[in-house]
C-alpha positions in Angstrom: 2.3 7.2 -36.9 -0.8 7.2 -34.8 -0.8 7.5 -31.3 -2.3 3.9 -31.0 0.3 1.9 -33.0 3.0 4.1 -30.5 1.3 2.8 -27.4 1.1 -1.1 -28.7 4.8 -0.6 -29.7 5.4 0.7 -26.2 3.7 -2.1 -24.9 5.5 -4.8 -27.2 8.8 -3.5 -26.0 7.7 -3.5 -22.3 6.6 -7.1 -23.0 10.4 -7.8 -24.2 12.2 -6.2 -21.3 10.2 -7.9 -19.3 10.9 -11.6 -20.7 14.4 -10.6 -21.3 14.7 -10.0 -17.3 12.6 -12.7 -16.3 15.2 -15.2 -18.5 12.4 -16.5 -20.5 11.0 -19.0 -17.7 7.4 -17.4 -18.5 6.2 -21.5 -18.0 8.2 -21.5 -14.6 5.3 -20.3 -12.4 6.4 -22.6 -9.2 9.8 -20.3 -8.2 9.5 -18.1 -5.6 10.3 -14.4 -6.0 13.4 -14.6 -4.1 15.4 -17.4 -5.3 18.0 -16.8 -8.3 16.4 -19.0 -11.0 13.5 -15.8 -10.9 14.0 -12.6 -12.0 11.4 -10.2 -12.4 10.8 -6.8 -14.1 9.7 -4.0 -11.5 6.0 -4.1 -13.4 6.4 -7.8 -13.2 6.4 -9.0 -9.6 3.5 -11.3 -8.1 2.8 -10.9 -4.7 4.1 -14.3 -2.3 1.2 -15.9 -1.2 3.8 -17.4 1.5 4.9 -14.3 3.3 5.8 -16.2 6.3 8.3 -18.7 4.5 10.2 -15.9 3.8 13.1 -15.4 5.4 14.8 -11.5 6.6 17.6 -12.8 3.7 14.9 -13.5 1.2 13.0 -10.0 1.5 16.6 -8.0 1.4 17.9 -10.3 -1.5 14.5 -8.9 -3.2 14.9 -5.3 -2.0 18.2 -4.9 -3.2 17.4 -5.9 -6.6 15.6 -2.5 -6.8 17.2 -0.2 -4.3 20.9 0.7 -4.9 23.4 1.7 -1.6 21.2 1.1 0.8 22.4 -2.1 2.1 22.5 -1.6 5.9 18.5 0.6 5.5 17.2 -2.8 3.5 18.6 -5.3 6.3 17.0 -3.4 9.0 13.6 -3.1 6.7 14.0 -6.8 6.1 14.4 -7.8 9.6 11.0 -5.4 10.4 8.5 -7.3 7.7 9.9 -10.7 8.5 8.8 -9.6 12.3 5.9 -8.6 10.9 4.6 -11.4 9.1 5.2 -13.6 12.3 3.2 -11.5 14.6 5.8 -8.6 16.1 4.3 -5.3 15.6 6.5 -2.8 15.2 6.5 1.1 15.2 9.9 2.8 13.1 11.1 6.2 11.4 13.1 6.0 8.0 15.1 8.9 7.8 17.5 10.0 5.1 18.3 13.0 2.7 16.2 14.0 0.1 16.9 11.6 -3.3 18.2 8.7 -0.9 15.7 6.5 -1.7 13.3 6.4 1.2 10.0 6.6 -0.9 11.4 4.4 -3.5 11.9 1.5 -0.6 8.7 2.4 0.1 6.8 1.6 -3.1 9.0 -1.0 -3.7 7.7 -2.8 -0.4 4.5 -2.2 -1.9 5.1 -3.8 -4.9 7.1 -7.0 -3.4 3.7 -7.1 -1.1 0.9 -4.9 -2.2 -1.8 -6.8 0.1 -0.2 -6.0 3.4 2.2 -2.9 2.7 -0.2 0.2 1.8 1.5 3.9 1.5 0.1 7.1 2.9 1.1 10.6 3.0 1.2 13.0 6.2 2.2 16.1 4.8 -1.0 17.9 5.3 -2.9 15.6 7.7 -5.2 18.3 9.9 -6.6 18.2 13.5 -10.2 16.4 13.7 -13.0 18.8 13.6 -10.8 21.4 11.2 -11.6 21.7 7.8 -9.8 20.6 4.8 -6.6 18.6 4.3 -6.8 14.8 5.7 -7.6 13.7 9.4 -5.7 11.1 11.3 -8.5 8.2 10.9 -8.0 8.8 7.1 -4.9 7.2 6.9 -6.5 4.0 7.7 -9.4 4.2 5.4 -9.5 0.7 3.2 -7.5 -1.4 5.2 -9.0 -4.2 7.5 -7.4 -6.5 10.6 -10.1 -8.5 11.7 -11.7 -12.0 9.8 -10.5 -12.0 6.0 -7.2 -10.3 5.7 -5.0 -11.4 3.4 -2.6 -14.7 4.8 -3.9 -13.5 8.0 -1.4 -10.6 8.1 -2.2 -7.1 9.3 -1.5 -4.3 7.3 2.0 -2.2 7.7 1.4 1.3 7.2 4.1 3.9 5.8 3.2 6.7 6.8 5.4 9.5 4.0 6.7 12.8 4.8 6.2 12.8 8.3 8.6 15.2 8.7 6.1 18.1 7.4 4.0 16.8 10.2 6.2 17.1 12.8 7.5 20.3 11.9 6.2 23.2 13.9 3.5 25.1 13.0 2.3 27.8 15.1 -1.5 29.7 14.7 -2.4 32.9 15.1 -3.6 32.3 18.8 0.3 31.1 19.4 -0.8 27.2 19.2 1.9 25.0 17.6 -0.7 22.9 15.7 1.8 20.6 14.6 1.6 19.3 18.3 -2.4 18.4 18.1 -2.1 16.5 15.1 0.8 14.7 17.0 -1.8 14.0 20.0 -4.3 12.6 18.2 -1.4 9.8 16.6 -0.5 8.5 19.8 -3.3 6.6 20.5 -3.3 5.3 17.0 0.4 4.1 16.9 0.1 2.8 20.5 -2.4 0.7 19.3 -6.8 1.5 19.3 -10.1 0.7 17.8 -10.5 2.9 14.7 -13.8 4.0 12.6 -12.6 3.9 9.1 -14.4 3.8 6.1 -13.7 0.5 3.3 -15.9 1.0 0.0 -18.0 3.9 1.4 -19.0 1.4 4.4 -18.2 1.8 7.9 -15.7 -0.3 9.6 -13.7 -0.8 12.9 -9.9 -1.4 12.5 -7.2 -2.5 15.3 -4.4 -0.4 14.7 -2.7 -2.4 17.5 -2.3 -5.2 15.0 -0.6 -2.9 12.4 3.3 -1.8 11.7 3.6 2.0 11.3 6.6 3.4 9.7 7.0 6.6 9.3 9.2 8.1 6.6 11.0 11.3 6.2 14.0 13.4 4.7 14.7 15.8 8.4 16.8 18.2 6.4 16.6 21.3 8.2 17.4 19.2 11.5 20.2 17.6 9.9 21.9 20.6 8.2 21.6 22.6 11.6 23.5 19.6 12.9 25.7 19.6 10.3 26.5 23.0 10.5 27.0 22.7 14.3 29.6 20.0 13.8 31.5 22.0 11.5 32.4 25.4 14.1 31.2 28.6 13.2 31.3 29.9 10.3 31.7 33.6 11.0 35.2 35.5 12.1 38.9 35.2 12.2 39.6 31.0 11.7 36.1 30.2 10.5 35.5 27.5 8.1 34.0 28.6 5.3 33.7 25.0 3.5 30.5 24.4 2.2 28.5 22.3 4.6 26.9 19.0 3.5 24.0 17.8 5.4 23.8 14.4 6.7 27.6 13.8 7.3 26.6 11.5 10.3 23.3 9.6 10.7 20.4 11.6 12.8 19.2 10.3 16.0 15.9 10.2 18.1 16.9 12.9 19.7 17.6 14.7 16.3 13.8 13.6 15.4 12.9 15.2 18.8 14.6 18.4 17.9 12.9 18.7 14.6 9.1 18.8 16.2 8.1 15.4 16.9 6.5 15.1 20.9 8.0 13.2 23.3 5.3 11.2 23.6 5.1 9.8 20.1 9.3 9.9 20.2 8.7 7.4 22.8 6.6 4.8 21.0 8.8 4.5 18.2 10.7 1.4 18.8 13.1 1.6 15.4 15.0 4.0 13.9 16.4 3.1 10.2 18.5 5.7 8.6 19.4 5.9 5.0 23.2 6.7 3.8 23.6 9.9 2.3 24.6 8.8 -1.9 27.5 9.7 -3.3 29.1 10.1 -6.8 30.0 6.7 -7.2 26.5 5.1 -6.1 25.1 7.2 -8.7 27.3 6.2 -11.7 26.6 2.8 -10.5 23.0 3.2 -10.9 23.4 4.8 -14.5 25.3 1.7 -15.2 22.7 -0.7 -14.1 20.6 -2.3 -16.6 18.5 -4.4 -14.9 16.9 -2.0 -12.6 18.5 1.6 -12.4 16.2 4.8 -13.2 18.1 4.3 -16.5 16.2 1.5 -17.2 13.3 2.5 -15.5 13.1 5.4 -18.2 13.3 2.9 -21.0 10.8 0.4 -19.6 8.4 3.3 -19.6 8.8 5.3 -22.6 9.6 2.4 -24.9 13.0 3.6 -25.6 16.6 2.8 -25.6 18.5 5.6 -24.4 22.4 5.7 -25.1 24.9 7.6 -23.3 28.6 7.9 -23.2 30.6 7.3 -19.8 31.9 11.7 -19.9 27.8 12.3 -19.7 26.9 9.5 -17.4 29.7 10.8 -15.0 28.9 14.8 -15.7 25.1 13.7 -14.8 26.2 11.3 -11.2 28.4 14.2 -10.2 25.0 17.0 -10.9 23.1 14.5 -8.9 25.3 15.3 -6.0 26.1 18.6 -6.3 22.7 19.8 -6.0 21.4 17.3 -3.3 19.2 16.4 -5.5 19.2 12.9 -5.7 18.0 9.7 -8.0 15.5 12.4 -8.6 17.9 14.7 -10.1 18.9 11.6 -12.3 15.7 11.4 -13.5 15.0 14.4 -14.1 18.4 15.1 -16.6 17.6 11.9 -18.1 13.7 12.6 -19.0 15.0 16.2 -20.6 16.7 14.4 -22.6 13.9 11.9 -23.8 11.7 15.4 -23.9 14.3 16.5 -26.7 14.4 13.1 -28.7 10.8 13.0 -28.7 10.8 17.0 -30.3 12.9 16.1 -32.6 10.9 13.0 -33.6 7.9 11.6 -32.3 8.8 8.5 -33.6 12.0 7.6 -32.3 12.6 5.0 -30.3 16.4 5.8 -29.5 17.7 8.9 -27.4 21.6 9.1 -28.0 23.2 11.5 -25.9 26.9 11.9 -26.4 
């Protein structure tokens, strides 16, 4: 089979998924995104050219389409864009363990609205005047606030893995770094005119009229605190129980703890913390065929994959064990689809028993 006629079948089949989910109402174009007569595949959505009709119920009814367990996390994201369509800038921290779905809210936000919500990553964000890695005016590069933006609306800025940023990192002249890079935020998140750069040409941006939210996982922070709750751990009476991170949710002063300034602790007016998953929310997201990373899988590789509740359960309760996540989910399940597609190229069933 040539690798052309695979694509056009994997195409075909995304095609079907897609009008399967949708309920066939391909001619009705007029209803909205959030009502119940419109369902839409994840590479399906069209962005709202009414963001302001939107209610904070509308945008969480969408959310939580996509984004499993996180009830309580979607409300409080809901109630941030509806502010932020109607004017109310806002400056918040996402927090949660690693595989708890704070990037996946993320890109779904972006996907729901992809002309106001743009993504960035912090991780290796550098002092101005260093070389290499990305500087803070970067992270604004492509966006605009002044006359044309789309429906009038700012941009909201998530700004990933923030807690890299924050994280001390000391030089070899006994400078924690970490706390420059931090500096040169505060005037951006408290609101300035910023020189960015939109198709190679130089422009001016008002970050004052944009919604910053940073995102990150805080493990080390909340394992230290974890481990602090749970007594000590060495001598007569300890408890030697393996310690889970995340058994309560982390706090500013947590964040503070972990590296990030006062300063900039200070001008962060919303703190959303995301539920630590558990066994269960991951069997119910193997079991969900409309938009679980089961599906996901399929809608990508053009296949059906089949398996039986013992593996399904042996593959929720890995996910937990390890910490690991919806990632670790996806990662059993594409090992799987690595093995189907050895065995033959042509399949377009993974069966795994």
């Amino acid at each position: 089979m040539s690798d052309n006629s695979v694509f056009m079948r994997y195409r075909e089949r995304q095609r079907e998924r897609a009008m399967e989910r949708m309920g066939e109402r391909e001619n009705d174009m007029g209803a909205p995104f959030y009502s119940a007569e419109y369902k839409a595949d994840t590479n399906t959505i069209r962005p709202m050219k009414r963001y302001r009709s939107l209610t904070p119920q509308d945008i969480m009814s969408e959310l939580k389409k996509y984004v499993v367990g996180q009830d309580e996390a979607c409300r409080q994201i809901a109630i941030m864009m509806y502010q932020h369509f109607h004017g109310h800038r806002s400056v918040g921290i996402m927090a949660g363990p690693t595989g708890s779905g704070k990037s996946y809210i993320a890109e779904t936000l972006a996907r729901l609205f992809p002309d106001v919500v743009s993504l960035r990553d912090v991780s290796n964000v550098t002092n101005d005047g260093w070389s290499g890695g990305k500087k803070v005016g970067t992270l604004f590069s492509g966006l605009k606030t002044g006359r044309g933006i789309n429906h009038g609306i700012a941009p909201l800025v998530v700004l990933d893995e923030c807690d890299k940023l924050f994280s001390p990192k000391i030089n070899s002249g006994g400078e924690n770094v970490s706390e420059s890079v931090q500096a040169e935020f505060l005037s951006v998140v408290h609101g300035c005119e910023l020189d960015v750069k939109n198709n190679k040409e130089s422009d001016t941006i008002d970050t004052g009229k944009c919604s910053i939210l940073f995102a990150g996982a805080f493990e080390k922070r909340a394992m230290a605190v974890a481990h602090k709750e749970s007594g000590s751990s060495i001598g007569f009476g300890a408890n030697h129980e393996k310690v889970q991170s995340y058994t309560k949710d982390i706090t500013m002063e947590d964040i503070h703890e972990a590296g990030c300034i006062t300063e900039l602790c200070g001008r962060i007016n919303k703190l959303i913390c995301l539920a630590k998953m558990d066994e269960g929310i991951f069997r119910r997201m193997l079991d969900d065929d409309s938009c679980g990373p089961l599906c996901e899988l399929q809608g990508e590789f053009g296949l059906t994959i089949n398996l039986s509740d013992e593996k399904k359960e042996e593959i929720a309760r890995e996910a937990w064990e390890t910490g690991l996540g919806v990632r670790g989910l996806k990662n059993r399940l594409r090992s799987y689809i690595d093995e189907a597609i050895w065995e033959d190229c042509g399949t377009d069933l993974v069966d795994v028993c």
